[in-house]
C-alpha positions in Angstrom: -4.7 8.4 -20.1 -7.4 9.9 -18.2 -6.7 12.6 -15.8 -10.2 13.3 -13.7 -8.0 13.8 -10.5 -8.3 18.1 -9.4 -6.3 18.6 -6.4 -8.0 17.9 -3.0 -5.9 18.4 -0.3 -5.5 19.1 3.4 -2.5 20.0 5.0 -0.8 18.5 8.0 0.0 20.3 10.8 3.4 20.0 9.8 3.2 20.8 6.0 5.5 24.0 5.9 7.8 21.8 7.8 6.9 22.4 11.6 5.9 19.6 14.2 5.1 20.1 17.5 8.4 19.7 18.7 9.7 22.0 16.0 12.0 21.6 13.1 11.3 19.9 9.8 9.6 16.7 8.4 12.3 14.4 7.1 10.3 11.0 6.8 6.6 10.0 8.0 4.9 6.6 8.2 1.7 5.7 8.6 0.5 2.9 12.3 -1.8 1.0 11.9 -3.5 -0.3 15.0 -5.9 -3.2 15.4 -7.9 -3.0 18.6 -9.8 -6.0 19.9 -12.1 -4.0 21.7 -13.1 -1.6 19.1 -14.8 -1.8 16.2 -12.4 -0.7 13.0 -8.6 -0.3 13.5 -7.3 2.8 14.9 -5.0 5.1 13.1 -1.8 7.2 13.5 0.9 8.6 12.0 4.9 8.7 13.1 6.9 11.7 12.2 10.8 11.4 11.7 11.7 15.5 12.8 15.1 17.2 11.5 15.1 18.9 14.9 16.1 22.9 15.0 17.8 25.3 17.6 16.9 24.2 20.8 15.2 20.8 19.5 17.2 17.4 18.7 15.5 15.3 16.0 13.4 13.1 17.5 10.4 10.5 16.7 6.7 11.5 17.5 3.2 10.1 16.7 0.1 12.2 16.1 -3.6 11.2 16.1 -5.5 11.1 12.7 -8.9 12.5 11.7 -10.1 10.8 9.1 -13.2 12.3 8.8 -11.6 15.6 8.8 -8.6 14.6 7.0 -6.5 16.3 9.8 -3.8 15.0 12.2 -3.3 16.6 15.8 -1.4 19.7 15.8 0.6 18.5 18.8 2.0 15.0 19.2 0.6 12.1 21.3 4.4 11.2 22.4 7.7 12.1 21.4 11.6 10.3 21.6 14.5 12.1 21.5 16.6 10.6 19.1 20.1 12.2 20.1 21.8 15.4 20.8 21.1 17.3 17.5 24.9 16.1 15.4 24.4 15.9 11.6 24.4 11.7 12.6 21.2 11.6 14.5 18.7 13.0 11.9 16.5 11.0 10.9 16.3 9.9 7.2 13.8 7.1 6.9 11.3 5.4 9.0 8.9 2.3 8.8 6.4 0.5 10.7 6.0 -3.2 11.9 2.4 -4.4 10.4 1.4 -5.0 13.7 1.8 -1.4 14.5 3.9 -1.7 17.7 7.2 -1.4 16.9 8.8 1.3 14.3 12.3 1.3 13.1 14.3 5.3 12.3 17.4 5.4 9.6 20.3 8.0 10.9 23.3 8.7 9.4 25.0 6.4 12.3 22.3 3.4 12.0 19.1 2.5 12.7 17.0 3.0 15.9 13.9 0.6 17.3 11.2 2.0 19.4 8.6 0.2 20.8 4.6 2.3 20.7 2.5 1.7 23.8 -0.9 2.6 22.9 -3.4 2.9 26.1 -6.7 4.4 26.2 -6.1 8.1 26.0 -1.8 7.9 25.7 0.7 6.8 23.6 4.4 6.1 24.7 7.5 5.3 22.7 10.5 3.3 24.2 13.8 2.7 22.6 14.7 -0.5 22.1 18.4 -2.3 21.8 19.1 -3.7 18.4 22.6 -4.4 18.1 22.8 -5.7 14.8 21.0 -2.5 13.1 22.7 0.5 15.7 25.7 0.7 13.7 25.4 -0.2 10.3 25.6 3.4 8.9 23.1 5.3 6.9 20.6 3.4 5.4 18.8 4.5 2.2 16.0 1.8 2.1 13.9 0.5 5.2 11.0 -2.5 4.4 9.3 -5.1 6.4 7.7 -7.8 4.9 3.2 -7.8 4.7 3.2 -10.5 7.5 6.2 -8.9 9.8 8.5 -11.9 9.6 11.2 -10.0 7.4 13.0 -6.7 7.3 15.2 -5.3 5.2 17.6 -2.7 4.9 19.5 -0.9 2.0 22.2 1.3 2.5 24.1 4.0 0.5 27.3 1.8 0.3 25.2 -0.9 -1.5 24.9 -3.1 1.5 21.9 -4.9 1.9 20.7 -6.5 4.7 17.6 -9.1 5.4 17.0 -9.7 9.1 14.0 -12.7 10.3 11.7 -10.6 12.6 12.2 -10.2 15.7 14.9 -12.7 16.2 17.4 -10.7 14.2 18.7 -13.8 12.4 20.4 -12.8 9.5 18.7 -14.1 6.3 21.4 -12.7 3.7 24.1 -9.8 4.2 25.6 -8.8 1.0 28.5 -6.1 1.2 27.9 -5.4 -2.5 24.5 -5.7 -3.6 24.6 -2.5 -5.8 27.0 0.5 -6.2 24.5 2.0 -4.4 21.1 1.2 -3.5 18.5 3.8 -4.7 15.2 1.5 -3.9 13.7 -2.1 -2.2 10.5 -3.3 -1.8 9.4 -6.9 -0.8 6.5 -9.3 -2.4 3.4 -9.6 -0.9 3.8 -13.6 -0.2 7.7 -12.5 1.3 9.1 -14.9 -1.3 11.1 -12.0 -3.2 12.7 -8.8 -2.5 13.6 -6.3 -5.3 16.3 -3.7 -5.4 17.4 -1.0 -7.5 20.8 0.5 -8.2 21.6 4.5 -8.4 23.6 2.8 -11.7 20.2 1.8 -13.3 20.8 -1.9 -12.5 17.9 -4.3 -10.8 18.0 -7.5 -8.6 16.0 -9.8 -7.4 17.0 -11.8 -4.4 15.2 -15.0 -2.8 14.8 -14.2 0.7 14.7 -17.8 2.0 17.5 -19.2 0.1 19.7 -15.5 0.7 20.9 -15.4 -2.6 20.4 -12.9 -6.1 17.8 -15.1 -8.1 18.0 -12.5 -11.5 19.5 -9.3 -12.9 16.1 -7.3 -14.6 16.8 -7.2 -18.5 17.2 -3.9 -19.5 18.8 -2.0 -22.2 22.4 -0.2 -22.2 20.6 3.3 -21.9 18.1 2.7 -19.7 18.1 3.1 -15.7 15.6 1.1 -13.0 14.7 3.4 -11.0 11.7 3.3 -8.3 10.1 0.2 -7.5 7.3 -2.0 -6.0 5.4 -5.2 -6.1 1.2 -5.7 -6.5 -0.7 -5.9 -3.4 -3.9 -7.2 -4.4 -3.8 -10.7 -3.7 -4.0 -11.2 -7.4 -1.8 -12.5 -10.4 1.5 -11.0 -8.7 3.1 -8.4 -10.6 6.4 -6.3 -10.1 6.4 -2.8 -10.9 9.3 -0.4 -11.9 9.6 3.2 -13.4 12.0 3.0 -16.3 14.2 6.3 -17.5 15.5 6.5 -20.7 16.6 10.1 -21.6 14.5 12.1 -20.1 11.4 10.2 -20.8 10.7 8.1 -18.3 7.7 5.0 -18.4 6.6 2.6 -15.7 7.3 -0.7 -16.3 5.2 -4.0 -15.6 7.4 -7.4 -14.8 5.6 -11.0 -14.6 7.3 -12.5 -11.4 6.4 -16.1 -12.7 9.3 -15.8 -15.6 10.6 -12.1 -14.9 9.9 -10.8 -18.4 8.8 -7.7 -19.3 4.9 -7.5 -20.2 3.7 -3.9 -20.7 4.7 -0.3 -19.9 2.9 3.3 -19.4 3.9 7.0 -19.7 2.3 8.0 -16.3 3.3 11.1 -15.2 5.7 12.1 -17.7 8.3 13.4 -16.0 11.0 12.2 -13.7 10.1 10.0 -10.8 11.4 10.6 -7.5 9.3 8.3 -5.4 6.8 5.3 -6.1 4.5 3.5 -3.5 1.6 1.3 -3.5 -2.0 1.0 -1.5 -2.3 -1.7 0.7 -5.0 -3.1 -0.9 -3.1 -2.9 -4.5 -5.9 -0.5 -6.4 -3.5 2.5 -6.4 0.1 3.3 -7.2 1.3 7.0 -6.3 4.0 8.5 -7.8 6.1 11.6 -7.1 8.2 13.7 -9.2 11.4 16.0 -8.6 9.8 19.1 -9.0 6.7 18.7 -6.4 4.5 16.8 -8.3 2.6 13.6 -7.3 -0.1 11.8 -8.9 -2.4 8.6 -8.2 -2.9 5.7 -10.7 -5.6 3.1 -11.0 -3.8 -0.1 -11.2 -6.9 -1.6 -13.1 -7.0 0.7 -15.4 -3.1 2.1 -15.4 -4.4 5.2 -15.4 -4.3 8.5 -13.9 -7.0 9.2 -11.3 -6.1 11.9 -9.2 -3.1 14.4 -10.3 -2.0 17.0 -7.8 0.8 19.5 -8.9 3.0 21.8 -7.0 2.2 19.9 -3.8 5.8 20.1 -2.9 6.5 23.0 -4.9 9.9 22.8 -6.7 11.1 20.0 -4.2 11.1 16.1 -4.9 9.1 14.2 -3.5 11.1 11.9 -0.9 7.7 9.6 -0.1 4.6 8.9 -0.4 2.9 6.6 1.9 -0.7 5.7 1.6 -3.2 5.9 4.5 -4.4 1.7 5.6 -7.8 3.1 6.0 -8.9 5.9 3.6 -7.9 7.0 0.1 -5.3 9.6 1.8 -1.8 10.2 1.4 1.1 11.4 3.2 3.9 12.5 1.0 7.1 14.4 2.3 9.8 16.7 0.6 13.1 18.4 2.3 12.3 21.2 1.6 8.7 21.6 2.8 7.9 18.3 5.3 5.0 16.4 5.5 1.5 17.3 3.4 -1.7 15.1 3.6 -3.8 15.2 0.4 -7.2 13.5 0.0 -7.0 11.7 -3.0 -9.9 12.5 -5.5 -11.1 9.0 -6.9 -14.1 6.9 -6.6 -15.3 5.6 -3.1 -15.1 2.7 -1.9 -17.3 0.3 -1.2 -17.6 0.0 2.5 -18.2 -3.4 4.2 -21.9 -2.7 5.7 -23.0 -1.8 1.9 -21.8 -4.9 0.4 -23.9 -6.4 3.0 -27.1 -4.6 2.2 -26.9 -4.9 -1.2 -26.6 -9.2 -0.7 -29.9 -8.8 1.6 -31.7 -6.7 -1.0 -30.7 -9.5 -3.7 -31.9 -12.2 -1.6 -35.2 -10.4 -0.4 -35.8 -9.8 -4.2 -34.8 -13.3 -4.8 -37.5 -14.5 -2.5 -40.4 -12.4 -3.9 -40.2 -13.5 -7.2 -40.0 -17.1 -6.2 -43.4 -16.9 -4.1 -44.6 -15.2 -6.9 -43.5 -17.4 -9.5 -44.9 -20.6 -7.5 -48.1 -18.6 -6.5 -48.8 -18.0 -10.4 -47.4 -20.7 -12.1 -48.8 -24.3 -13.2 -45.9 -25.9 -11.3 -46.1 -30.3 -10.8 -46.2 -29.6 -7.2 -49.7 -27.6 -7.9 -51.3 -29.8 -9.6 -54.6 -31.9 -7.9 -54.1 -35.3 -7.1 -55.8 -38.7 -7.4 -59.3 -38.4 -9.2 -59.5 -34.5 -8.8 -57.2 -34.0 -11.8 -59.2 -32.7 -14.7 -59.4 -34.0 -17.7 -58.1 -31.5 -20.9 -61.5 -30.7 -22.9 -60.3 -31.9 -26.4 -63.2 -32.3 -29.7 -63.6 -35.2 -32.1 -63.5 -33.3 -35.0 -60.6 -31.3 -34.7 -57.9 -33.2 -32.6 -57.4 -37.3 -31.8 -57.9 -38.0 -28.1 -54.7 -37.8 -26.4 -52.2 -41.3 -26.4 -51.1 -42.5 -23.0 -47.3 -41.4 -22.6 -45.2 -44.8 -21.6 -44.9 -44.3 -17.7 -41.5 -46.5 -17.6 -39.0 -44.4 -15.6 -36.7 -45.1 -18.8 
């Protein structure tokens, strides 16, 4: 295992737990927003606030820096998301691909907001959905890569798929799990996975709303976190594994469901697990504050930063769509945005120039190669040819080769 990651990290605005609208951090998300008009996709954040005396929990989006690694202090727009009662905190939020729409878990249900982005402002408008306002507090929240599914877990085991944004229900099972701990769906939205609080996995085939397979796993082991590949490869599902107190992450084939590897990662317990969008990196975050970075390639450690949350677990990590940045949140100290410390990437104008160098070298030793070479196409024609010099007493004159094309 190679650890090369130091800590390089920037804080949030909100980091000790504040917003602009004041109280705590309880979830963040990352929007993603893909303007026609300019020239590389625009990029905010959306902030799930605990609210605090004389401030209701509420929903805002800030503007990102990502040269700076540094989102605005104050918040482009804010929704109040009720009065301030122990059921309107939020406790989860996610974000439609598309970046217009964003869904918030409360202790009463789920809320849907609408994001207006204009030139210079930013508005969020609630949205009726019936079938998600009262279904109680939801522990998982997960839209599918293209935005035609979503699905939610809740704390009674109740799992929910939805077809976005008609609402049809794809499956509704009362008793998935005891209690659902975890979800994620595949990247082709064929399969959804979820984990138990009991240690128990399922995997469920969305289009047919049915369980598909129970995860193998031994009587003193527990499922945990988990998440599917995103890079468009050979699909993979991962899981971390807890046996004791050592706990491993676990790689699944989805073509047959079998076990096919595992790693010691961070070597403690896992609170939290997420994946880049492209699929290079999996984050995971521990219960006392820890999170580190792996190179899926490699399935190892590339960036390590400890005490980020410092004696509180890690509740999520979500991975920036545009930069290797993170935004990971804890109770007990909110949001904190950490540049991760791994290899660049390679950005879309250098892959470009290094095609036109190969190609301009490409084309220099050609002419050179035809300019100096005794090619066929060089040679003189008709009765300009000369004839090869050859002596009678060293070699026989040369024999005519048969000039049959076969």
């Amino acid at each position: 295992m190679a650890s090369g990651g130091g800590e390089a990290s920037a804080s949030a605005s909100a980091s000790a737990g504040g917003g602009g609208g004041g109280g705590k951090v309880a979830c963040a998300a990352w929007i993603r927003r893909r303007d026609e008009k300019a020239a590389a996709a625009r990029v905010f954040a959306a902030y799930g606030m605990a609210g605090a005396a004389g401030s209701p929990p509420a929903v805002e989006v800030l503007g990102f820096d990502s040269k700076e690694c540094y989102l605005s202090p104050e918040p482009l727009a804010r929704a109040v998301l009720g009065e301030g009662g122990p059921g309107d905190a939020p406790r989860g939020i996610v974000v439609h691909p598309a970046g217009d729409e964003l869904v918030c878990a409360t202790a009463k249900g789920c809320r849907l907001f609408k994001l207006i982005f204009e030139e210079f402002t930013v508005r969020i408008i609630p949205r009726d959905a019936p079938p998600l306002e009262s279904v109680g507090p939801q522990k998982c929240l997960a839209f599918s890569t293209d935005g035609a599914k979503f699905a939610i877990g809740g704390e009674d085991g109740h799992l929910r798929i939805f077809h976005w944004p008609s609402m049809n229900v794809l499956l509704d099972e009362p008793k998935a799990h005891k209690s659902i701990r975890d979800m994620d769906i595949s990247l082709d939205s064929e399969f959804l996975v979820s984990t138990s609080t009991d240690g128990s996995a399922r995997i469920w085939k969305i289009d047919e709303g049915a369980p598909l397979v129970n995860l193998t796993r031994s009587s003193d082991e527990k499922i945990e976190c988990c998440r599917f590949s995103r890079d468009g490869m050979k699909p993979f599902l991962f899981c971390t594994v807890a046996k004791g107190s050592k706990v491993v992450t676990v790689v699944w084939n989805i073509s047959d469901w079998k076990r096919i590897g595992y790693k010691r990662l961070l070597g403690k317990p896992i609170s939290t697990l997420s994946v880049s969008l492209d699929g290079k990196y999996l984050a995971l975050g521990s219960h006392d504050g820890d999170f580190c970075a792996v190179d899926v390639k490699k399935m190892e450690v590339s960036h390590w930063s400890k005490k980020a949350h410092l004696g509180s677990p890690v509740t999520s990590i979500e991975f920036c769509p545009t930069e290797r940045i993170v935004l990971s949140t804890s109770n007990q100290w909110g949001a904190e945005l950490t540049k991760l410390n791994v290899p660049a990437d390679w950005k879309e104008w250098q892959v470009w120039l290094v095609l036109l160098a190969l190609f301009m070298a490409s084309a220099v030793l050609f002419y050179m190669f035809y300019e100096r070479s005794d090619s066929f196409w060089n040679f003189p024609m008709g009765r300009k040819q000369p004839a090869k010099p050859w002596s009678v007493l060293k070699e026989s004159p040369p024999v005519p080769e048969d000039q049959t094309p076969w």
